[in-house]
Each structure stands twice: as C-alpha cells, then as structure tokens.
N, C-alpha and C positions, 0 to 999 in steps of 0.2 A: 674355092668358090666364095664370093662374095657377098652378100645376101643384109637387106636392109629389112627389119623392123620396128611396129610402132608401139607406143604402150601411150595410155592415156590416162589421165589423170583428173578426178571430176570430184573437185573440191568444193563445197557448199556450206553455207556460213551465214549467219543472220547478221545484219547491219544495226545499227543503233537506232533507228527507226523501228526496226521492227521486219523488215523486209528482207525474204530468204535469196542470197545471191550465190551462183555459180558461176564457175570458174573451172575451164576446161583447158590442163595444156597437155602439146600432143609433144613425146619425143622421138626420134628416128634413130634406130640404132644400126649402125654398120656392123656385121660380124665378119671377124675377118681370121685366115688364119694366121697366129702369133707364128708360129714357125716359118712362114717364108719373111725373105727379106724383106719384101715391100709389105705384108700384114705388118711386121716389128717396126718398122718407119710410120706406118701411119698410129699406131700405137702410141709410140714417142711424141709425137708429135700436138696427140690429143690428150698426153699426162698432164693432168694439173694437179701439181707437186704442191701446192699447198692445201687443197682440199684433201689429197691424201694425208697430210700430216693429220689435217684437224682431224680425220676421223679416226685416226689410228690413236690422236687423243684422250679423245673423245670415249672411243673402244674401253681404254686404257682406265680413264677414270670410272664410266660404269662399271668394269670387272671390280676396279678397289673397291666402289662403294656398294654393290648390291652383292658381289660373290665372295667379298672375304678372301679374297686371293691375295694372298703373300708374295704369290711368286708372278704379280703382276709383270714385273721388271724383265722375270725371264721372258713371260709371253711378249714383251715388247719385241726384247732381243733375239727371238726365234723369230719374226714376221720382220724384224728386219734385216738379220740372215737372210731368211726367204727371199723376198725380196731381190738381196743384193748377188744370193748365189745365182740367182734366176738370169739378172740385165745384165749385171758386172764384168766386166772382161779383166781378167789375169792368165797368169802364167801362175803353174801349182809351186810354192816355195818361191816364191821371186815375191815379196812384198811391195818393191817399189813399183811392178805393172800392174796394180789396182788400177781401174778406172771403171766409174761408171759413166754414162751418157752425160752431154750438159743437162738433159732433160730434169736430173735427178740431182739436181744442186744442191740445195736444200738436205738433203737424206746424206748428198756426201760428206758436207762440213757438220752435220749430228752425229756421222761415224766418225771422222778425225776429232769430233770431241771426246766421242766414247770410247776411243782407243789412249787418247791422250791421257785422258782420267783413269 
C-alpha cells in the first residue's frame, strides 16, 4: 500500500531591516514498499547519489571531529557494505557478477577504487 505524507517546515528569520520573515515549505512523501518490484523502481529512480555521498561525508567528518573515532574509516566501510549488500546483485564467489544499479554510479567507482587500493 501506498500512502503519501506531508511534513512542513516553518523557518523564521529576521532580515537586515529588522523585520521578522517566514518561510513555509511543504514536502510530500510517498511511502512505498522497498520489497516489491515497482516500490524498488521508484526508489531508484528518486536516489540522489550525490547528496547521499555528501552526507555520508558529512556523517564522516562530524564522527572524526566531535567523537574521536579512529575507526571512522571502518564505519564508513560498514554503511557502504550496507548499502551495497542491500541493491547489489552477485552471484556468492563469482566476483566478476558484481553489479550494482546505474542509479549508484558514483558509490560503484569509490568501491573499484576501494578495492583497487
């Protein structure tokens, strides 16, 4: 079952005059189920592969600099595990049938870098 909700957003900010202004955006979220075909299609479809980078950056740099995490690098490489064991389509022991989606371009050639290295 499909089902759409809103969430709103009600940002207020004083302007350089002196004048308190609002700022209302609305956004619509489809919930869908990831387990059928067509949830996982429209899924793909609305992946924006580089804003997920930034935040997994993002993520990344807050944990070095406020948690003192060494093992920053593993969390990286566990979420993108995650990630990959999650979309990825293989075969168990067959290396060359790695494939993830086009949708995840970007994440594929950071793993053939992280493999390379």
């Amino acid at each position: 079952m499909n089902t759409v909700s809103y969430i709103q957003y009600i940002t207020t900010y004083r302007d350089s005059i002196g004048y308190d202004i609002s700022r209302t955006t609305t956004l619509a979220i489809q919930y869908i189920n990831s387990e059928s075909n067509l949830g996982w299609n429209v899924i793909k479809q609305g992946f924006d592969e580089e804003a997920a980078i930034a935040i997994l950056a993002r993520v990344g740099m807050y944990k070095a600099e406020n948690d003192y995490d060494y093992k920053m690098v593993n969390w990286l490489d566990r979420s993108l595990i995650k990630l990959c064991s999650r979309y990825a389509s293989y075969m168990m022991y067959q290396p060359q049938s790695w494939k993830l989606p086009t949708e995840f371009k970007f994440f594929n050639d950071k793993l053939n870098i992280i493999v390379f290295f």
